[in-house]
C-alpha positions in Angstrom: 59.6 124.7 -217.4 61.4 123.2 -214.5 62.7 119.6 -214.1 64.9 118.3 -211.0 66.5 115.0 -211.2 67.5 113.7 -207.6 68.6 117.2 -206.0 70.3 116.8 -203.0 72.0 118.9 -200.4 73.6 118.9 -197.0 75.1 121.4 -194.8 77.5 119.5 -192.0 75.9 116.5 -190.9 71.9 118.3 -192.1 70.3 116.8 -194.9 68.4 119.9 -196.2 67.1 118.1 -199.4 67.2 114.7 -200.1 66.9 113.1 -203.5 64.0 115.9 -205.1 62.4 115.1 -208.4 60.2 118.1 -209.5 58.6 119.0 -212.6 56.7 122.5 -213.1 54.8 122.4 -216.6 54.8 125.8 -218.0 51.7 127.8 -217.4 51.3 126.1 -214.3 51.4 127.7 -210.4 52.9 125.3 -208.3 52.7 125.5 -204.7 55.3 124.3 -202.3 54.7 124.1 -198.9 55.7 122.2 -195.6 56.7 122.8 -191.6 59.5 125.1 -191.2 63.0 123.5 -192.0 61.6 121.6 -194.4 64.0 122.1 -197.1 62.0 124.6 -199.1 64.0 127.5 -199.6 67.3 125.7 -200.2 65.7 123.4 -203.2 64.2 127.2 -204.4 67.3 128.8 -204.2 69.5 125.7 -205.9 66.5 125.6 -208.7 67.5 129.1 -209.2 71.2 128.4 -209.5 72.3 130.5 -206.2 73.6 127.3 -204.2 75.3 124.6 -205.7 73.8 120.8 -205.0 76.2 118.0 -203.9 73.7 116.0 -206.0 71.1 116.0 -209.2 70.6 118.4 -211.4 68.3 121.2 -212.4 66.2 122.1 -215.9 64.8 125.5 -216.5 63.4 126.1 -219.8 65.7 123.5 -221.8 68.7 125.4 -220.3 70.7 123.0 -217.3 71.0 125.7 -214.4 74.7 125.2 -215.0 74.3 127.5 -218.1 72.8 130.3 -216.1 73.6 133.0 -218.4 70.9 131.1 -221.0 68.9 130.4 -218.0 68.5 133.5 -215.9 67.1 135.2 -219.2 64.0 133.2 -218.4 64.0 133.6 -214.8 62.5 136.1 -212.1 64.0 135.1 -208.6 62.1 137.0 -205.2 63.9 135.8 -201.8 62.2 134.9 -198.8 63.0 138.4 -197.4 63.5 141.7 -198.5 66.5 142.4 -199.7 66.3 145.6 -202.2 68.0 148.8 -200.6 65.8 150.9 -198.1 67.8 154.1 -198.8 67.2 154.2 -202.6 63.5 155.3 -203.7 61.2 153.0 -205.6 62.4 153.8 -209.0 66.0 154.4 -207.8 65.6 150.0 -206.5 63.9 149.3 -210.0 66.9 151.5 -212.0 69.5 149.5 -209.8 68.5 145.7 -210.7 67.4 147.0 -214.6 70.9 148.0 -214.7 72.3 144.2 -213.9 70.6 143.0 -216.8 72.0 146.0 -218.9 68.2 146.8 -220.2 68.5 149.8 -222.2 66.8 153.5 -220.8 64.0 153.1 -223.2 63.3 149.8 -222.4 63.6 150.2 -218.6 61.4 152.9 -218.8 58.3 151.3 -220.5 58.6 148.0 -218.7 58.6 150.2 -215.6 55.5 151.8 -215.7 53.7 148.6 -217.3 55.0 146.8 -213.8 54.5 149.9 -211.2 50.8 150.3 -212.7 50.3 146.5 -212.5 51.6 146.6 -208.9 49.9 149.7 -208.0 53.6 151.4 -207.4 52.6 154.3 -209.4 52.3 156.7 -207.1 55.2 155.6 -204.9 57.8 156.0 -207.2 59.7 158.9 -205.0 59.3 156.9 -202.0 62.3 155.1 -200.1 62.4 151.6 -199.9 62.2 151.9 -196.2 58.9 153.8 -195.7 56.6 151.2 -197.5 54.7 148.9 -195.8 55.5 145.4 -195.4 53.0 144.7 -198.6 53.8 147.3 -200.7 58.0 146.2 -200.0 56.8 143.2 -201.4 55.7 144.2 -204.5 58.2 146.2 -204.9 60.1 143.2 -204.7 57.8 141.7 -207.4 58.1 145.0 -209.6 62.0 144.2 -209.6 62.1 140.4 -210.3 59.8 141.4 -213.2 61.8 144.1 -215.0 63.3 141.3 -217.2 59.8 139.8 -218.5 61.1 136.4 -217.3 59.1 133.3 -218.4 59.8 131.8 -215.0 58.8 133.1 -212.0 60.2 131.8 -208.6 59.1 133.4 -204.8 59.7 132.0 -201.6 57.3 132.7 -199.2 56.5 136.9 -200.8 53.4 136.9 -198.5 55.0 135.7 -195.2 53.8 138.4 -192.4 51.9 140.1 -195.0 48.3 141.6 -193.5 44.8 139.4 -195.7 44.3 142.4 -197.8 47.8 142.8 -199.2 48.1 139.4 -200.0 44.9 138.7 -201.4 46.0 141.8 -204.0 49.8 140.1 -204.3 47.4 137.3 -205.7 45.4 138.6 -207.6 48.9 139.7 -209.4 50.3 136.4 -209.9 47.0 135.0 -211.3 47.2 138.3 -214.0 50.6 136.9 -214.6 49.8 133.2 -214.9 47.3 134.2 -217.1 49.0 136.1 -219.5 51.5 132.7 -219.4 53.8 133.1 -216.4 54.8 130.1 -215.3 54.8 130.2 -211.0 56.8 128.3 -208.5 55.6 129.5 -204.9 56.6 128.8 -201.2 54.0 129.7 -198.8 53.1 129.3 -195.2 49.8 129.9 -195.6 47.2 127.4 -196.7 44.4 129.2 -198.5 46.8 130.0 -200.9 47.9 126.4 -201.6 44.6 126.5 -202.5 45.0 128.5 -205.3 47.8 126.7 -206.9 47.0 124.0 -209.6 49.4 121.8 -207.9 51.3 121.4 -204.5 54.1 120.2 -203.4 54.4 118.7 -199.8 57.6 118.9 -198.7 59.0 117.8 -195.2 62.8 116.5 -193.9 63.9 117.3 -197.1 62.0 115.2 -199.4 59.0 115.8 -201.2 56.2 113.6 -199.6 53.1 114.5 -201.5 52.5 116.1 -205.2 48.9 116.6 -206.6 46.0 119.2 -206.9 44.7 121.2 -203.7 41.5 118.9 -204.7 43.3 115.6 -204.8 45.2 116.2 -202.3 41.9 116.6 -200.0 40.5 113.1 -201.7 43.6 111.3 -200.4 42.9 112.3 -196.9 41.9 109.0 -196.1 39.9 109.9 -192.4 36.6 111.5 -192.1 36.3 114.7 -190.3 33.5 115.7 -187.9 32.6 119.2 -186.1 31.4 119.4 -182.8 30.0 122.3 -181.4 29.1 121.8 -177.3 28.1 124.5 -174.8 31.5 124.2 -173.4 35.1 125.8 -173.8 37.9 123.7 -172.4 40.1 122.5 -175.3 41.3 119.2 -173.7 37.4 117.9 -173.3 37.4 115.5 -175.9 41.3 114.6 -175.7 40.8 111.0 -173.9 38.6 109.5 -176.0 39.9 106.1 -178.4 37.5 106.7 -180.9 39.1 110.1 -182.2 42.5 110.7 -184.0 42.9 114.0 -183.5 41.0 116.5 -181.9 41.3 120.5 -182.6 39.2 123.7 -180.7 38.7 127.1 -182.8 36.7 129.7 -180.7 33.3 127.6 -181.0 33.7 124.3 -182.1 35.7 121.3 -181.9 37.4 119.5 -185.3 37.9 115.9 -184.9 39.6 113.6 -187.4 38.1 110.4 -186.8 37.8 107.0 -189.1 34.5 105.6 -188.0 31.8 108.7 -188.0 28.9 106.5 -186.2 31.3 105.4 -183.3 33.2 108.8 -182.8 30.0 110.5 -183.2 28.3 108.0 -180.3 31.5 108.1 -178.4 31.1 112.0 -178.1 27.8 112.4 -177.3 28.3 109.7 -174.5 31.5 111.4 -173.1 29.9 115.0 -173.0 26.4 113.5 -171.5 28.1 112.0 -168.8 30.1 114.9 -168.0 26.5 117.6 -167.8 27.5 119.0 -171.1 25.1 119.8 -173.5 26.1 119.0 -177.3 24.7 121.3 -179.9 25.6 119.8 -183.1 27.8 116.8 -184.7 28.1 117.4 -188.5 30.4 115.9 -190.7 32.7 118.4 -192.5 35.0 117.9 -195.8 38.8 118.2 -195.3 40.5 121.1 -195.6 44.3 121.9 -196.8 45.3 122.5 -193.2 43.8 119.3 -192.0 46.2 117.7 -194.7 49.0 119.3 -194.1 48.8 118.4 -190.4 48.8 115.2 -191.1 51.4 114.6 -193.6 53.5 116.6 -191.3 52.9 113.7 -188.8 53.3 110.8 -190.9 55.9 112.3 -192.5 55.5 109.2 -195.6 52.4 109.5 -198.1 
């Protein structure tokens, strides 16, 4: 559904994406994710033909993104931020961007209320733009990149400083749509919902780093993980110690990336006895999608 072929672009003397080959199946959700300035929302918004690369080329469904008027039949395009009008109501927004794809009243109409209902807009159709929650502006958002019935459907970052419940319910949305055979290509900060995707995309510096499951992407950690709880609070305690990679403190407990589990786990226990601190538990934990992000982030190579 997408291919790139060595995508690259620069802006002055930054290199915001360097050499990018990317293939989406259709069907699939594909997550992309990486630290801030990674490159993520210029390789979105050059897969979706708004910026120009000085290299490579793009592929969405058989159609070279050159073509756009072929391509942009089968594509659904939401920006990083909102960017409909706050002084138009709900349906007024939905009217406005029907109207750029010249859908006819009838059509507009029935696609409307199949979106609103899916989106839970319903009820909001009077409302302006501005006096919707940072969620519902979202799916609003969604509503209107949806009009169209794309095949393709490309978001950067929709949830980004979103509240849980609102994006667990913007999710539950894209997996109806996957479902019914969207195909998804999503940026997100957040990493239970990498989770979600079928694949992910590490991207950092402009180049994509790491490209597999949520699950293989966990097995390719390659260091054992250990949680330490101690009656003790200071977030530095366990900072000095050889044995341990990386250490990390959440509210009660201590996460320690570690390659030997037996000599981290006597290093600790030695460390917090000789400082009069009692340890309540060492257990060894599996890795998470934060613990592998962190750490590609540092490498920055696979």
């Amino acid at each position: 559904m997408i291919i790139t072929r060595g995508l690259s672009k620069s802006f002055g003397y930054v290199q915001a994406v360097e050499n990018v080959a990317l293939h989406v199946p259709e069907g699939a959700i594909l997550g992309l994710v990486g630290p801030d300035g990674a490159g993520k929302t210029t390789l979105l918004r050059m897969i979706c033909g708004l910026i120009t690369p000085d290299e490579g080329e793009v592929i969405l469904a058989g159609y070279p993104v050159t073509k756009m008027e072929q391509a942009k039949e089968n594509l659904g395009y939401m920006p990083q931020r909102f960017s409909l009008y706050g002084d138009l109501t709900v349906m007024e927004n939905i009217n406005f961007f029907a109207a750029m794809y010249k859908l006819d009243k009838q059509t507009l109409t029935k696609r409307a209320e199949e979106i609103l209902t899916l989106t839970d807009l319903s009820a909001f159709k009077q409302r302006y733009a501005d006096n919707l929650s940072g969620g519902m502006k979202q799916k609003l958002a969604l509503t209107c990149a949806l009009i169209t019935r794309p095949r393709l459907l490309v978001l950067d970052e929709p949830t980004y400083g979103v509240d849980p419940k609102s994006r667990q319910e913007f999710w539950k949305i894209l997996y109806r749509l996957n479902q019914e055979g969207m195909t998804v290509l999503v940026s997100t900060a957040y990493m239970d919902e990498a989770e979600l995707c079928h694949k992910v995309a590490f991207m950092n510096e402009g180049q994509i780093r790491a490209f597999d499951s949520p699950t293989g992407l966990r097995k390719s950690f390659g260091y054992r993980i250990l949680e330490v709880r101690a009656l003790v609070r200071d977030p530095y305690i366990l900072n000095d110690l050889p044995q341990l990679i990386d250490v990390s403190f959440s509210g009660y407990k201590y996460q320690v990336v570690v390659n030997d589990v037996s000599a981290a786990s006597l290093a600790i226990q030695e460390h917090l006895r000789a400082k009069n601190i009692t340890l309540v538990s060492i257990s060894e934990a599996a890795p998470s999608m934060e613990d592998v992000f962190a750490l590609l982030a540092e490498k920055k190579v696979v």
